[in-house]
C-alpha positions as CSV (number, residue, x, y, z in Angstrom):
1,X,12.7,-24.8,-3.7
2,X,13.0,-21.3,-5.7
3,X,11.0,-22.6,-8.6
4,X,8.3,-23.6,-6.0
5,X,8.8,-19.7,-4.0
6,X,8.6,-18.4,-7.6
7,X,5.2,-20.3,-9.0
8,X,3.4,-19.5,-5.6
9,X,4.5,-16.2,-5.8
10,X,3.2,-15.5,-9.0
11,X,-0.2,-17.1,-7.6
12,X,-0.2,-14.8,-5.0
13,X,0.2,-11.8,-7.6
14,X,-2.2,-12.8,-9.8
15,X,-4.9,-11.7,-6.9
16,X,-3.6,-7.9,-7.9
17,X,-6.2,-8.5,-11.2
18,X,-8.9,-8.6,-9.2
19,X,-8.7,-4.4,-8.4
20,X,-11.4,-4.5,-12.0
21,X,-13.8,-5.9,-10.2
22,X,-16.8,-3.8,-9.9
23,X,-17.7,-6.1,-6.2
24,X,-16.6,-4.3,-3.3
25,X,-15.0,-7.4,-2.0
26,X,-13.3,-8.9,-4.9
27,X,-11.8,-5.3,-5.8
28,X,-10.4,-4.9,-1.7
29,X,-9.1,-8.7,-2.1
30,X,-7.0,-7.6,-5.2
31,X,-6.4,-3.7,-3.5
32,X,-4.7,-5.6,-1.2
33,X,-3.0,-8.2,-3.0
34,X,-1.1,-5.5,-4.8
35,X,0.9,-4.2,-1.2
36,X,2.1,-8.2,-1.5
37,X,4.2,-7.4,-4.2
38,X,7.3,-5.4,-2.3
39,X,7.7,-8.2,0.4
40,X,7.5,-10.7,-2.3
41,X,10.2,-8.8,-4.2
42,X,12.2,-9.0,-1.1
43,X,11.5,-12.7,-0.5
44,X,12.3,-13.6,-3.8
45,X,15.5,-11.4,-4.2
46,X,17.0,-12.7,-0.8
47,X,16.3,-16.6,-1.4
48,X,17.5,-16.6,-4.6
49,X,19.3,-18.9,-5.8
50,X,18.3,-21.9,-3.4
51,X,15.1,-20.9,-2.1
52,X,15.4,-19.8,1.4
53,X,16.1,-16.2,3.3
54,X,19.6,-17.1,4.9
55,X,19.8,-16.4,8.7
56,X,21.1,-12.8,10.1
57,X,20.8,-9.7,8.4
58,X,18.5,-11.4,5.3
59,X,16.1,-12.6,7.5
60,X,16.1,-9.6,9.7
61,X,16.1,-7.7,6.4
62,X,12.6,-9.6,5.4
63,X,11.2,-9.3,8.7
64,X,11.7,-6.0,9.2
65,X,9.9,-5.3,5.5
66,X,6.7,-7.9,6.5
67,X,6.4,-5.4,9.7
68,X,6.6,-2.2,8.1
69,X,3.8,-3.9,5.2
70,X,1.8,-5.3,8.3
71,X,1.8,-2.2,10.6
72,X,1.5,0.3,8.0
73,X,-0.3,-0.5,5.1
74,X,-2.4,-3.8,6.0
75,X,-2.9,-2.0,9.2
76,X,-4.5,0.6,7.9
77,X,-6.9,-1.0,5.5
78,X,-9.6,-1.3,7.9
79,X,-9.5,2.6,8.6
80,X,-10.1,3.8,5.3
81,X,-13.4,4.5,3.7
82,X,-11.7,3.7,0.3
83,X,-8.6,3.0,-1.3
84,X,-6.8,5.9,-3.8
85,X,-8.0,6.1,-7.0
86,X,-5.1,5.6,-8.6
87,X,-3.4,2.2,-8.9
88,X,-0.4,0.8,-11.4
89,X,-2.9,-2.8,-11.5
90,X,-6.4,-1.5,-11.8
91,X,-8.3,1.0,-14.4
92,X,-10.9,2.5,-12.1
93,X,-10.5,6.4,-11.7
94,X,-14.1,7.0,-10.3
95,X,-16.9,5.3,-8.4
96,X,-14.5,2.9,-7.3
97,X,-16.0,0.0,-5.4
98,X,-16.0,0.4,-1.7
99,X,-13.3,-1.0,1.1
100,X,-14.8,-4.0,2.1
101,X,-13.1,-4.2,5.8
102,X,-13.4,-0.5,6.3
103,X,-15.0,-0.3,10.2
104,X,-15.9,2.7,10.8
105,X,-17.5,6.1,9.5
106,X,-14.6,8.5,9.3
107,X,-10.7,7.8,9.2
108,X,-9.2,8.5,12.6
109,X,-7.0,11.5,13.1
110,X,-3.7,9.3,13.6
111,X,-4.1,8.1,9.8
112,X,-2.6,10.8,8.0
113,X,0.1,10.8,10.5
114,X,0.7,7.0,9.4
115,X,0.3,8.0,6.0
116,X,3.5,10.8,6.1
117,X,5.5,7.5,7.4
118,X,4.9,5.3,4.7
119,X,4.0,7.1,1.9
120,X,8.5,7.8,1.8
121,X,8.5,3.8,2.4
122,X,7.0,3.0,-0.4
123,X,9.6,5.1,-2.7
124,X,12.7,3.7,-2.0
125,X,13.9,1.0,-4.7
126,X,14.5,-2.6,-3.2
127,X,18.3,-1.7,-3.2
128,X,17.8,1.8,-1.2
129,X,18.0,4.4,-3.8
130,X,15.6,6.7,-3.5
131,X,12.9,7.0,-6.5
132,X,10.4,9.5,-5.4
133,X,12.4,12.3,-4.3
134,X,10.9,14.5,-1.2
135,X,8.7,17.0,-3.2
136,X,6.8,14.7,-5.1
137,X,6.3,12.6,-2.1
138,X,5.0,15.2,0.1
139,X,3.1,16.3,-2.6
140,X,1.6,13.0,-3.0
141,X,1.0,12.7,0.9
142,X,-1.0,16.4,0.6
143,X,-2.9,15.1,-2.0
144,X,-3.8,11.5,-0.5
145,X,-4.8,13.6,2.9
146,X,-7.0,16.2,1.0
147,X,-9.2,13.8,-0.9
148,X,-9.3,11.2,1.4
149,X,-9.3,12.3,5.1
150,X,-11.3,15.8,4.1
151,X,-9.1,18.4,4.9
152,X,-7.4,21.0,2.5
153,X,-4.6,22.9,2.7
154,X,-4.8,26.6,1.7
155,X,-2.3,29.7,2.6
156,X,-1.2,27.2,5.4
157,X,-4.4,26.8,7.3
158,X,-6.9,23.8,7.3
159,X,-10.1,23.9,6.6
160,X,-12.9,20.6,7.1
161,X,-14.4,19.9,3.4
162,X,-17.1,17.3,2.9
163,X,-15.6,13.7,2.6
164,X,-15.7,12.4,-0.9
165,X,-16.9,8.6,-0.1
């Protein structure tokens, strides 16, 4: 049953290759594929050796990660005009192909409030150290919200700037 876990797994993460596309829709299929990894991780850590995510705190364990992924990165995908440059499974820096489910023409305000929650989620190692420490992950978060919500930071005030998209 792990073997099986393991090969569709694997399946499932070779979408992440798709982030070279230069199609808007192949590129968000594989922009997306890549926030599969962590719960897979999970999965895969928990059922080991005999295939399934034992009852009680395992299972409450995985469920609680497949909420946090749903609710706050899935969740947001359809609110984003596009997705951060910068990506561990794909090369493209600039003119980067569009979000293909975005719905809308400007992020709503609650976004970047979303984004100071799991931004911290995404830095803690799958057995709860922390790996991003707090400066660089606010700095990350400052950065994300200035280049991709439009609004900079300077001596502590904020200032609207065009939007990049």
């Amino acid at each position: 049953m792990f073997g099986i876990a393991l090969v569709a797994i694997g399946f499932a993460w070779s979408l992440t290759a798709l982030t070279e596309s230069s199609l808007s829709v192949p590129y968000t299929i594989g922009r997306l594929s890549t926030w599969l990894t962590f719960p897979c991780v999970v999965h895969l850590l928990l059922a080991f050796p005999d295939g399934r995510v034992d009852r009680g705190l395992d299972r409450g364990l995985f469920v609680a990660v497949v909420a946090v992924m749903v609710l706050l990165f899935f969740g947001t995908a359809p609110f984003v005009h596009a997705f951060p440059p910068k990506t561990l499974w794909g090369t493209c820096t600039t003119d980067c192909p569009a979000n293909a489910v975005f719905v809308g023409d400007l992020p709503p305000a609650f976004l970047t409030k979303v984004i100071y929650v799991r931004e911290p989620a995404g830095d803690i190692a799958p057995d709860g150290r922390d790996v991003g420490g707090h400066r660089r992950v606010r700095a990350r978060t400052r950065r994300w919200r200035a280049e991709w919500t439009g609004v900079r930071e300077s001596s502590g005030t904020a200032r609207a700037v065009e939007h990049p998209g």
